[in-house]
N, C-alpha and C positions, 0 to 999 in steps of 0.2 A: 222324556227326561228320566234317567234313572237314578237314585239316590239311594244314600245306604247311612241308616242311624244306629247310633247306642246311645245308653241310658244309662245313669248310675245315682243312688238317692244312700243317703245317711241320719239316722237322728242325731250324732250329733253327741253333746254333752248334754241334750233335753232329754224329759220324760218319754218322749212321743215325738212321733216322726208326724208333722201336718202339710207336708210337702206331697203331691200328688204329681205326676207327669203320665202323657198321652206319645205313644210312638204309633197311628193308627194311620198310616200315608192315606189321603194326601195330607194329611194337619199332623205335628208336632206341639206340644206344648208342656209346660211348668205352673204349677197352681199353689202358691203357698196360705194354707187356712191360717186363720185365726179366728180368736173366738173363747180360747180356754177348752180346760176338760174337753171332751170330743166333739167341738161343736166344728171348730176351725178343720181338724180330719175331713170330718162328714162336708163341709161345705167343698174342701178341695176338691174332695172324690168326686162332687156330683160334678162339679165345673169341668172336668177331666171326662168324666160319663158323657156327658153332651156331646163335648167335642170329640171323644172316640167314635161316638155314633155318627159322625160326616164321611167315616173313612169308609167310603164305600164307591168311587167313583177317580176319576183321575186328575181335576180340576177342582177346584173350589171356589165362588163366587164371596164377596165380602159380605152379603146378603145372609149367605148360608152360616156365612161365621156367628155375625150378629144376632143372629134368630138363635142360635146353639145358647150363645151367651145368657142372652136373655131368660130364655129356659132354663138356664141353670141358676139367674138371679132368682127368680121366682120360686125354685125350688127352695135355695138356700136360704131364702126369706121365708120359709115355711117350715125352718130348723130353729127359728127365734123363740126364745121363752118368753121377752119381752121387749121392749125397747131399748131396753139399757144391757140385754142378755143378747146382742143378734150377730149371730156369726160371720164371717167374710172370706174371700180370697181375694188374694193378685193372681191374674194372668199375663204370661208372656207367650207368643208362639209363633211358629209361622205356617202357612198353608204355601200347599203349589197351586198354582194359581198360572192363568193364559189372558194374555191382552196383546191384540190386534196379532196372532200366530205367535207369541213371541214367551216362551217359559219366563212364567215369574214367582218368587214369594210373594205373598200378601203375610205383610207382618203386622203383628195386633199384640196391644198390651194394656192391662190397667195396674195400675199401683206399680211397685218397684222391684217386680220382677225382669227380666231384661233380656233381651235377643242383642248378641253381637254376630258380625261377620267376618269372617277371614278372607279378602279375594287382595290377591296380587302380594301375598306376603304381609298384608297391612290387617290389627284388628281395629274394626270401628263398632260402634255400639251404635245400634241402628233402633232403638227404642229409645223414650226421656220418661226418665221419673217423675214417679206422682207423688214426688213428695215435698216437706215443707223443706228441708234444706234444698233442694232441685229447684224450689220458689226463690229460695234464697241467691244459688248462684248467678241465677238467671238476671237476680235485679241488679247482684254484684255486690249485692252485703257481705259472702261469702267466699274462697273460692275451691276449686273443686277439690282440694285436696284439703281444704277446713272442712268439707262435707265429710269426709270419709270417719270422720271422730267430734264432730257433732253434738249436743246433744239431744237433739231430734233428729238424728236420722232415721229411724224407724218410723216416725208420724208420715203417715201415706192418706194423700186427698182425694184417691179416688179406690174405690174399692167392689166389688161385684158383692152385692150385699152390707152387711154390720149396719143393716138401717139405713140404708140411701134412698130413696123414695126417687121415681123414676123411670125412666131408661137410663143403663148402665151407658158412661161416659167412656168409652174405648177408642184409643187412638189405633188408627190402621192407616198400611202406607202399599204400595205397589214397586217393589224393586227387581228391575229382571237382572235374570239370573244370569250367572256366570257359571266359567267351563270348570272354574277352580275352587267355587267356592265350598267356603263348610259355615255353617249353622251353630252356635252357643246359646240355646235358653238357658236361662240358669236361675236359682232364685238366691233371694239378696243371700241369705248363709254362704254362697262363692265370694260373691264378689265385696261380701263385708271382710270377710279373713284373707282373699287373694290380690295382690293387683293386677292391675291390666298387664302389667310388664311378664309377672308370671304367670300370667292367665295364658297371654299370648306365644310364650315362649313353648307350652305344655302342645298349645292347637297346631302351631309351627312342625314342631318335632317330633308329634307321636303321628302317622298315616293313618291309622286305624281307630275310627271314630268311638267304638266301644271301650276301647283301651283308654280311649284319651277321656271318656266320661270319668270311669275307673282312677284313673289320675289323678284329675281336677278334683274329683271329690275327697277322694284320701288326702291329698296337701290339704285342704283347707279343713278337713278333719283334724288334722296334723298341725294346724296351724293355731287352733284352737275348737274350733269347732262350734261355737259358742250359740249358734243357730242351727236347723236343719238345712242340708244341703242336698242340691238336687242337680244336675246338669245332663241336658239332652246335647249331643252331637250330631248333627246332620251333613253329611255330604254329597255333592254333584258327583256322580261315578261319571256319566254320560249325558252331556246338556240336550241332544236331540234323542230322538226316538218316542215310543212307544213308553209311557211313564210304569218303571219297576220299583219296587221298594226291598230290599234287602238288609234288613231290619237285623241291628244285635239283639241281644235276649234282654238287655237291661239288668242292671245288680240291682238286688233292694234284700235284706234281710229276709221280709215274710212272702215277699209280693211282688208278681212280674211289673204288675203298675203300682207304683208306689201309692202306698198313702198311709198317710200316716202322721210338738210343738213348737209351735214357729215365735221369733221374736220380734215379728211383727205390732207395734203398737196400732188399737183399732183406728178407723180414722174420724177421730174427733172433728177434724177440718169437714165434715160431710153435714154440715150444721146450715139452716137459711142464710141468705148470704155470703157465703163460703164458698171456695172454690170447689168443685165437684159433686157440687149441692146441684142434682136435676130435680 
């Protein structure tokens, strides 16, 4: 399988960019820290270090992902001042990934960073958030369009770090691939300022997956901005073969891999009894 990504990251109307992303084939992903002052940065960065260090082969097992993860909670729980000072990220991403001959993404995400797909002209968001309004629509108290303005939409229940005691709670899914598809990680700064309607319109219209990183990020720069914004694009060039990656260079101000404050609230819901409490 051959695929070709770009990248594009912004801080935004914040002090500090805590937005990190990984283009290192076979894994893609978006890391948004939190934490305050540089804690949230540093926590992204390493979540993003891990998972750059898998790109060295042409497949990925969900094993391998997991085990990266985890490495990086343990790190990032060793950036805490105290209990009530402990940093975190979301993760969104996807890997290439092979089951039974057959090209696949393995897609993996914690908290409300998000992976959508484009295949057949159609965008579906193929990750669910971990958050408390996501709890909400889900039971129907809500609905998804009361989510979008919220006032918790930021509260996320599950998080790689900010004091979760455990193994990290990661959902992961196995989708094969298609001849047309394209890849959106992105973190919540996209999809809090953009909708899907012009989310999908941008992925639609622009061919060139660098260009459409570039895009995405500028409108919702443009939009307001009001979070750090990050969006990876990935696309199938060639569903069979020999797996190639043809990587954009990625935008980021200082830094080919972004890192860099997020408006991510910590996630209090990571309490005994509580959802995403391991």
């Amino acid at each position: 399988m051959v695929v070709r990504a770009g990248a594009a990251t912004d801080q935004g109307v914040r002090d500090r960019n805590e937005d990190a992303y990984v283009v290192a084939s076979p894994v893609f992903a978006v890391a948004d820290g939190m934490g305050g002052h540089t804690g949230g940065a540093e926590a992204s960065a390493l979540v993003v270090e891990e998972l750059g260090a898998l790109g060295r082969g042409e497949w990925l097992e969900a094993s391998e992902v997991l085990a990266a993860v985890e490495r990086a909670a343990h790190r990032v729980a060793g950036l805490a001042d105290g209990p009530s000072a402990a940093p975190g990220s979301t993760l969104s991403g996807v890997a290439l990934a092979e089951q039974d001959g057959m090209p696949c993404w393995l897609v993996f995400n914690v908290g409300d960073s998000r992976t959508y797909r484009v295949q057949h002209g159609r965008l579906e968001q193929v990750t669910v958030d971990h958050t408390r309004v996501q709890e909400m629509v889900e039971s129907g108290r809500i609905t998804a369009d009361e989510a979008r303005t919220h006032a918790q939409r930021n509260v996320i229940t599950r998080a790689i770090g900010a004091g979760s005691a455990g193994p990290t709670r990661m959902d992961w899914s196995l989708l094969v691939a298609g001849a047309d598809d394209r890849l959106l990680i992105c973190s919540d700064g996209l999809t809090g300022e953009l909708s899907e309607q012009l989310i999908a319109a941008s992925l639609l219209e622009i061919a060139d997956p660098q260009t459409a990183a570039d895009v995405l990020v500028r409108e919702a720069v443009e939009a307001g901005g009001h979070d750090n914004v990050t969006a990876v694009v990935v696309d199938v060039v060639e569903l069979h073969g020999p797996l190639r990656t043809d990587s954009g260079h990625g935008t980021h101000p200082d830094l080919d891999t972004a890192l860099g404050n997020g408006g991510d609230t910590l996630p209090d819901a990571l309490e005994p009894g509580q959802d995403g409490w391991s």
